[in-house]
FIKOLZA-1660 file (N, C-alpha, C; in steps of 0.1 Angstrom, whole numbers, plus 5000, padded with zeros to 4 digits):
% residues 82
   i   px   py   pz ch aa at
   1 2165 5719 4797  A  X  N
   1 2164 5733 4798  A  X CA
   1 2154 5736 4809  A  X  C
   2 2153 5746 4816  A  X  N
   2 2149 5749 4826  A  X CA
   2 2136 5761 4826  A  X  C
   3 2130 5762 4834  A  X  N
   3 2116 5771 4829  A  X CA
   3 2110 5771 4843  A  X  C
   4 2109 5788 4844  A  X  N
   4 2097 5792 4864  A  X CA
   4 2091 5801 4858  A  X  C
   5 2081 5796 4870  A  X  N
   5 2063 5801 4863  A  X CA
   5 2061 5805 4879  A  X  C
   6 2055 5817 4876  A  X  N
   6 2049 5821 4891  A  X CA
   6 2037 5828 4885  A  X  C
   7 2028 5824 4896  A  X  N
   7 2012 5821 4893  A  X CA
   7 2006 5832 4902  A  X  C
   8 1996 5834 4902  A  X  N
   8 1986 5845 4907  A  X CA
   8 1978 5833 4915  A  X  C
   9 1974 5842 4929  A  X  N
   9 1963 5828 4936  A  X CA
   9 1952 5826 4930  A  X  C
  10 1947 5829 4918  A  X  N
  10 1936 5826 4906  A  X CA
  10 1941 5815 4897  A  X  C
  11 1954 5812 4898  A  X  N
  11 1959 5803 4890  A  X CA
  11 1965 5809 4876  A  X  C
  12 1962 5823 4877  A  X  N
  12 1967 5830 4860  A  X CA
  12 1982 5830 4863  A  X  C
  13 1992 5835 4851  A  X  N
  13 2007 5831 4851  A  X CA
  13 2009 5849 4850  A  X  C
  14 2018 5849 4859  A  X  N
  14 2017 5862 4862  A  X CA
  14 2031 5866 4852  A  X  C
  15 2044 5857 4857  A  X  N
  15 2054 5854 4844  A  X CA
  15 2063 5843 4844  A  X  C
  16 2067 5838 4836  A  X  N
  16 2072 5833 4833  A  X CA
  16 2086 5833 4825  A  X  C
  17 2096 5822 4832  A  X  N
  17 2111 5823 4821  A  X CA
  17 2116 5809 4818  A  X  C
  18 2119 5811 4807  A  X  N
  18 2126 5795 4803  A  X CA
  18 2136 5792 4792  A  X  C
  19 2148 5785 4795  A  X  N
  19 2155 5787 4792  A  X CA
  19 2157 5784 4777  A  X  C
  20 2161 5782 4765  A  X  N
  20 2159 5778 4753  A  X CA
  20 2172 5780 4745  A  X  C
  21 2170 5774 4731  A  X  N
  21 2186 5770 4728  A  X CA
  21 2188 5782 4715  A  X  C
  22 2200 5782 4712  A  X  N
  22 2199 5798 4704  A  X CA
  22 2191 5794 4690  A  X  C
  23 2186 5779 4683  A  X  N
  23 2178 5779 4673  A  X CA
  23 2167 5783 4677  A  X  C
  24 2159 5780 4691  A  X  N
  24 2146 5787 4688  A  X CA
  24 2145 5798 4692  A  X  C
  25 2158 5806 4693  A  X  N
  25 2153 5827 4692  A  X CA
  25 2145 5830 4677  A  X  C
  26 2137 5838 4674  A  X  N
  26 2130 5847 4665  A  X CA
  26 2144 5847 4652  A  X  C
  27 2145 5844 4640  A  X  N
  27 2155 5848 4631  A  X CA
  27 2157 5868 4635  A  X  C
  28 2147 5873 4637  A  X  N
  28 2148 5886 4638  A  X CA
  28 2155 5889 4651  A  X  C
  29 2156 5885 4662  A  X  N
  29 2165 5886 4673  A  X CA
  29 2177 5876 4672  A  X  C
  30 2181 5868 4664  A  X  N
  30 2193 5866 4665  A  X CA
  30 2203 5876 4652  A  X  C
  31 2198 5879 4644  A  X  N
  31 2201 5888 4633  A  X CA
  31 2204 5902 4641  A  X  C
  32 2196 5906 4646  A  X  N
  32 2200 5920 4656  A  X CA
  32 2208 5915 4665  A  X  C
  33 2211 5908 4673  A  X  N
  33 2224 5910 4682  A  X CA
  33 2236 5903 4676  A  X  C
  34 2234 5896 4666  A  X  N
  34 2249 5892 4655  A  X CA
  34 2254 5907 4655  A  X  C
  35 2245 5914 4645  A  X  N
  35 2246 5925 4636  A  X CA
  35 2256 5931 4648  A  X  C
  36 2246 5936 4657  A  X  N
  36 2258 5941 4670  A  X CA
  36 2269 5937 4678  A  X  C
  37 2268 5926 4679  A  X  N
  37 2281 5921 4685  A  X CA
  37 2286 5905 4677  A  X  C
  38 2293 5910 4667  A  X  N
  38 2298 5897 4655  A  X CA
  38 2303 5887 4665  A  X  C
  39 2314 5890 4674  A  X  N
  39 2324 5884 4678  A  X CA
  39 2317 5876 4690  A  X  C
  40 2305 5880 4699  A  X  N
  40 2301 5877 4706  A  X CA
  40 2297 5859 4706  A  X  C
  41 2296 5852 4717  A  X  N
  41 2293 5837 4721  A  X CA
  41 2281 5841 4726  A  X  C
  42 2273 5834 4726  A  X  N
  42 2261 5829 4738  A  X CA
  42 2259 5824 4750  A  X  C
  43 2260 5829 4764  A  X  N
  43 2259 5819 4769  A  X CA
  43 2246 5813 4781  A  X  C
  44 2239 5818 4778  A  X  N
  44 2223 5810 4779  A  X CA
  44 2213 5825 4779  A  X  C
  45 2203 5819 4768  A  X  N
  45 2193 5823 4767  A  X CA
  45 2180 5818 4774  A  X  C
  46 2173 5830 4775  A  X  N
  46 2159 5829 4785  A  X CA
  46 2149 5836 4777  A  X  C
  47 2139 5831 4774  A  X  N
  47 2125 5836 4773  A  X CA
  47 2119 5841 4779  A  X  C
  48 2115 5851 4784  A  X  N
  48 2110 5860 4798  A  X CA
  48 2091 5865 4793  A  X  C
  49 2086 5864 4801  A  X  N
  49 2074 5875 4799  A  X CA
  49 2069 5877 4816  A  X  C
  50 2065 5887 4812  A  X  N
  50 2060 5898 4827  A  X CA
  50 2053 5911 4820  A  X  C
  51 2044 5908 4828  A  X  N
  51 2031 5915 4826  A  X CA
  51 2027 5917 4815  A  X  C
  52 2025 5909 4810  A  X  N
  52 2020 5912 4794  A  X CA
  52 2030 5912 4784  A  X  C
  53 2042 5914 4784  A  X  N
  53 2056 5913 4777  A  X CA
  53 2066 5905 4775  A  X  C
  54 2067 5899 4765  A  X  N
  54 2078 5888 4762  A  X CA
  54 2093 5898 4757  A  X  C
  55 2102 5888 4766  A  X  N
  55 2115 5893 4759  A  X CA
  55 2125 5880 4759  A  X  C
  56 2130 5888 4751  A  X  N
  56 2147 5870 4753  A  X CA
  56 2153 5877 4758  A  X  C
  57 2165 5875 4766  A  X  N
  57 2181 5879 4774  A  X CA
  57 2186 5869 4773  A  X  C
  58 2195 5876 4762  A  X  N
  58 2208 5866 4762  A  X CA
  58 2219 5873 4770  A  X  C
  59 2230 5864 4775  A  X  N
  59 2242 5866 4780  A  X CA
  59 2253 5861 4772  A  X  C
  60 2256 5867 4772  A  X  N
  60 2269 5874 4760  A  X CA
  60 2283 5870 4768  A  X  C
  61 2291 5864 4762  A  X  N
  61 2306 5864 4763  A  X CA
  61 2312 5870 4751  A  X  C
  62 2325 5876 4753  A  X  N
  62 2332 5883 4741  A  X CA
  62 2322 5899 4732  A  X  C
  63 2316 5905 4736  A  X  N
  63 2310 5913 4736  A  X CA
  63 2312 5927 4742  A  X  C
  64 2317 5931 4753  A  X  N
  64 2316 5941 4760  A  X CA
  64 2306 5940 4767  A  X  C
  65 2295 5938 4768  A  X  N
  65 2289 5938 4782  A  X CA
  65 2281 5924 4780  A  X  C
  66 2276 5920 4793  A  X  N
  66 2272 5913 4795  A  X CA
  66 2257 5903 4793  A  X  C
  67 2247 5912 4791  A  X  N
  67 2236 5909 4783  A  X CA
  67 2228 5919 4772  A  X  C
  68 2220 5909 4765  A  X  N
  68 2216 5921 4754  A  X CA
  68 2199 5914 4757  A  X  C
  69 2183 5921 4756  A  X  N
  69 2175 5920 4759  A  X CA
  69 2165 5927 4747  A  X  C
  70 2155 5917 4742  A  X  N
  70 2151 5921 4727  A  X CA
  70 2138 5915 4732  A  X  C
  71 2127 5923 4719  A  X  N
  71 2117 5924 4721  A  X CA
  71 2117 5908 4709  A  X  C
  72 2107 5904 4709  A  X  N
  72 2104 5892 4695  A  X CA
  72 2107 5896 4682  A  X  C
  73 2104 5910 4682  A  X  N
  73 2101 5919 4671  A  X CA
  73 2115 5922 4670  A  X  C
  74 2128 5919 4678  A  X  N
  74 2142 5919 4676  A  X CA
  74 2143 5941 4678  A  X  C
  75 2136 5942 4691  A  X  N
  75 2134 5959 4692  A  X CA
  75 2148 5953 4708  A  X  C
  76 2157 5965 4706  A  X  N
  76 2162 5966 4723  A  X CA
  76 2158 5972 4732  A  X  C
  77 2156 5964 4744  A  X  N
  77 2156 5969 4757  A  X CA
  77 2171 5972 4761  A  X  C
  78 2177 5964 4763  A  X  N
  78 2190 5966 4768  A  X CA
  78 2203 5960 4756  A  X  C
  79 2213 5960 4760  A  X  N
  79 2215 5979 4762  A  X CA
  79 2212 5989 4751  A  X  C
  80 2208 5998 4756  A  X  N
  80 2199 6009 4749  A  X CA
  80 2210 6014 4735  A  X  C
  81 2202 6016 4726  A  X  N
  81 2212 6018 4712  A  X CA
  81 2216 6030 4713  A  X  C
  82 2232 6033 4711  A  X  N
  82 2239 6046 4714  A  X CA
  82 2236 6057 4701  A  X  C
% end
């Protein structure tokens, strides 16, 4: 699995992404994008944080669109709940 870190010239981690397998999403973010797209496959997940914020993006096959983007707390960023 794969993981980029880009650093501040102080050495702090300004953000970071890395790629991870669908058991270690949050139970609470894999439950909310089931719930929404039953039918949907996985097809790579990423752990993201930037600036202070952690999110997963998964990419979705069989779904209608192409990625869904959750807070830990299994809240959506994308796409926005209709």
């Amino acid at each position: 699995l794969a993981r980029d870190l880009i650093y501040s010239p102080d050495g702090t981690v300004v953000s970071y992404e890395e790629q991870i397998t669908e058991a270690s999403l949050p139970p609470v973010v894999l439950s909310a994008v089931k719930t929404r797209y039953p039918k949907a496959s996985f097809t790579r997940i990423e752990k993201l944080f930037e600036k202070g914020t952690m999110t997963y993006e998964i990419a979705l096959k069989g779904a209608g669109v192409s990625e869904a983007v959750l807070t830990p707390e299994g809240k959506w960023f994308a796409p926005k709940q209709k």
